[in-house]
N, C-alpha and C positions, 0 to 999 in steps of 0.2 A: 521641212518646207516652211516657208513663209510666210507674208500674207503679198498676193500680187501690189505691183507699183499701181500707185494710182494718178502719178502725174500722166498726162494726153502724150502718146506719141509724137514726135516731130516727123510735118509730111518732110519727102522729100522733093526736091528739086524738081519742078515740071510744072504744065498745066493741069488744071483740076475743073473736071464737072460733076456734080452729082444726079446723078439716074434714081429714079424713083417710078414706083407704080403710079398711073393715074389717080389723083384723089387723095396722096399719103402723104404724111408728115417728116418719113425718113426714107432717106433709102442710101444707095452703096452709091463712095467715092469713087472715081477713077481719075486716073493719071496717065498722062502722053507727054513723051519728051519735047514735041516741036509743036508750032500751032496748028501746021496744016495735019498733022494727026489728029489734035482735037479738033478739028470741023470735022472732020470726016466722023472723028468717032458722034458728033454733034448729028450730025446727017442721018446716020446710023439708028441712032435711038429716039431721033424725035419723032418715027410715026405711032410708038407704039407708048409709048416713056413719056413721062413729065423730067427735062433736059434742066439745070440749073447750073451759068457758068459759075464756078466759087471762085476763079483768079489764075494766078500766077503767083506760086511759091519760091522764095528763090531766099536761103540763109533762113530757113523757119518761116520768112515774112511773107502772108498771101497780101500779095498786091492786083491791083486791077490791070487787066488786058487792055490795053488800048485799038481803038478799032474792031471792037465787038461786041 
């Protein structure tokens, strides 16, 4: 055995928010193919969750969502 890679995963293809406990500095990425999945999934998590949109990934590149 090796020693693990240490270059960053490339995300893939989709929208991305990250979910976090209230009050924290990290918490877990997620990903949805379409936008209206991430509102939903947005709707979802914000009563309980600190919601953070991170973009639109599209070729490795996180780009910003327009109209959100």
């Amino acid at each position: 055995m090796g020693r693990p890679s240490t270059k960053p995963k490339d995300l893939r293809d989709g929208y991305y928010i990250e979910v976090r406990n209230k009050n924290k500095k990290t918490g877990v990425k997620i990903r949805r193919d379409t936008k209206e999945q991430l509102l939903l999934a947005i709707e979802e998590y914000k009563e309980s969750k600190d919601v953070v949109v991170l973009g639109k990934s599209k070729n490795g590149k996180m780009m910003e969502i327009p109209d959100l």
